[in-house]
C-alpha positions as CSV (number, residue, x, y, z in Angstrom):
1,X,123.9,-66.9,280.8
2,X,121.0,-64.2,279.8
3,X,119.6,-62.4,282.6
4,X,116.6,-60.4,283.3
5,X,116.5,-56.8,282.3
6,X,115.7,-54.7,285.6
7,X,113.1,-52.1,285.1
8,X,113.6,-50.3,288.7
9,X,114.7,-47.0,289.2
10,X,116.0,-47.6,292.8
11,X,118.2,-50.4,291.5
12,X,119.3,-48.2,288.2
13,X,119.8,-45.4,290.2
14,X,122.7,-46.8,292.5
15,X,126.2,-45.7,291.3
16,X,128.2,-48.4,290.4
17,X,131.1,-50.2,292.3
18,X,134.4,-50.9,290.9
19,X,134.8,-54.3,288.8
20,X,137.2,-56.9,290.0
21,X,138.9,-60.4,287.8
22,X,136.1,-61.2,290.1
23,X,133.4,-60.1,287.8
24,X,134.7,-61.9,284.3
25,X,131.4,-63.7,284.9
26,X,129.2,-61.3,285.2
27,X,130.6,-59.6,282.4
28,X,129.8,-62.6,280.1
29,X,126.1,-63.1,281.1
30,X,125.8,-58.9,280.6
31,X,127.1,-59.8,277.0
32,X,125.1,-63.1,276.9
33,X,122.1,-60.5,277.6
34,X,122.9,-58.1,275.1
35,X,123.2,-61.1,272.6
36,X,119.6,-62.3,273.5
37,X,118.1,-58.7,272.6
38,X,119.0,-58.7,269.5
39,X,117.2,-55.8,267.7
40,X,116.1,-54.3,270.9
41,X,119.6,-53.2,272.3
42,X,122.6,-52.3,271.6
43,X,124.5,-51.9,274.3
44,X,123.8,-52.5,278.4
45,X,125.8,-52.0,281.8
46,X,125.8,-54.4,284.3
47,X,123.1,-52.8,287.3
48,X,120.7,-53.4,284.2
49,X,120.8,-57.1,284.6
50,X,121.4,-56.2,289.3
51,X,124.9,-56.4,289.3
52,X,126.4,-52.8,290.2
53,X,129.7,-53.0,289.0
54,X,131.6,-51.0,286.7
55,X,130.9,-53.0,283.2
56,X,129.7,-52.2,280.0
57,X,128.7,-54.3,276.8
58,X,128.1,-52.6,273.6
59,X,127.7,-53.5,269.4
60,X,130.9,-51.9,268.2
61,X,129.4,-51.3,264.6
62,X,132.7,-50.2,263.1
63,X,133.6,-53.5,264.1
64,X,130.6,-55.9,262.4
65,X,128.4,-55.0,265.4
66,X,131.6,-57.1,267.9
67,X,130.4,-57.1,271.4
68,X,133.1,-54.9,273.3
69,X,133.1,-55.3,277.0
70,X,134.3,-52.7,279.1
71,X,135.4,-53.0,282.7
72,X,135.6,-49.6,285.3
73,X,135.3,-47.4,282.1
74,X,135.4,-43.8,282.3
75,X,135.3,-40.7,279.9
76,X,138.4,-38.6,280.2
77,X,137.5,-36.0,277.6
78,X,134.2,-35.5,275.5
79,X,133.9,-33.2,272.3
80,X,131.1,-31.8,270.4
81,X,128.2,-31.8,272.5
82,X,124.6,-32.5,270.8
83,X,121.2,-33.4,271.5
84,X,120.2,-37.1,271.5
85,X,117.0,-38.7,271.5
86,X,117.6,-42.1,273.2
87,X,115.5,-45.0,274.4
88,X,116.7,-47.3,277.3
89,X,115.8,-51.4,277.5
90,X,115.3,-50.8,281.1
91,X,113.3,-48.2,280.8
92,X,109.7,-47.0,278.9
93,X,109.6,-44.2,276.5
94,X,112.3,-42.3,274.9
95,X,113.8,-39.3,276.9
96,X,116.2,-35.9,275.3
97,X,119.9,-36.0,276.6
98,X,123.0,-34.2,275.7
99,X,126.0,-36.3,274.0
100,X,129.0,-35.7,272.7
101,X,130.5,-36.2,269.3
102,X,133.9,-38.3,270.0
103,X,135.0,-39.0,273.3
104,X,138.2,-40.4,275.2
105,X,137.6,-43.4,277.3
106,X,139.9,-45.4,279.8
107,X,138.9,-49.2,280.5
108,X,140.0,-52.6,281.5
109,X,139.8,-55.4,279.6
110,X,138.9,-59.3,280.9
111,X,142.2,-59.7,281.6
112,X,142.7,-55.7,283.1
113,X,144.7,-54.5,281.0
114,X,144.4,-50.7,280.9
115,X,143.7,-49.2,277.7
116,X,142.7,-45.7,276.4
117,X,140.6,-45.3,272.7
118,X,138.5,-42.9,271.3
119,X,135.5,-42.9,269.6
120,X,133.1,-41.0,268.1
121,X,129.7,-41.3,266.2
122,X,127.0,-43.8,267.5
123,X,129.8,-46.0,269.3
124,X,130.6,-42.7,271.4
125,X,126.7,-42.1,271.9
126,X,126.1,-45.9,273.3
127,X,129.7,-46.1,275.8
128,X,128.2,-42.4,277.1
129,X,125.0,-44.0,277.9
130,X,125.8,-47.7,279.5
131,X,129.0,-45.4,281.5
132,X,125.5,-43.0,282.8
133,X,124.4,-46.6,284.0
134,X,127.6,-46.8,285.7
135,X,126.8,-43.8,287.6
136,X,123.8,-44.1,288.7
137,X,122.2,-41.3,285.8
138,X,119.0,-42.5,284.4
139,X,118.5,-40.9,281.1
């Protein structure tokens, strides 16, 4: 089911809990969401649509632009920093943040499975800003 974006940095500020089997739900309407903003998004985590739990969607364009969820993921090791120019659904304007060229992440999938992969390019750019979301760190 799409959901509302949330625009407020009180919400988007709160570090994220944990995801459970629980949340398999909540994980679908955040990639229901990211399906409805076609052209405006390209990837989201969850405290965007007022659920604070560990999960991230994103358009995996090495893989025809397949929504990948992500559940508890977190960056293990990051290489090549850089300067990015991003823009954030939830938030106006665009705003300078440092990224990193390939990184290493560990996630669950729907059925929490553990799994580690690496990426690099624009994936790498989008999992490093939805796991910021996950955190709490408003670009």
């Amino acid at each position: 089911m799409q959901r509302t974006i949330v625009t407020s940095p009180a919400i988007l500020s709160q570090k994220s809990e944990p995801a459970t089997k629980n949340d398999v739900n909540a994980a679908r309407d955040l990639a229901d969401t990211l399906a409805a903003s076609e052209g405006r998004a390209v990837g989201m985590g969850a405290n965007m649509i007022g659920i604070t739990k560990r999960i991230i969607v994103f358009k995996n364009e090495t893989e025809n632009n397949r929504i990948v969820t992500m559940f508890n993921p977190e960056i293990l090791e990051k290489y090549g920093p850089y300067e990015a120019e991003e823009e954030c659904l939830s938030l106006e304007g665009s705003r300078t943040t440092t990224r990193y060229r390939r990184i290493t992440v560990q996630y669950q999938d729907a059925d929490f499975h553990t799994h580690t992969a690496e990426y690099e390019g624009w994936p790498a750019q989008i999992i490093q800003h939805e796991v910021d979301h996950c955190d709490g760190i408003l670009i």
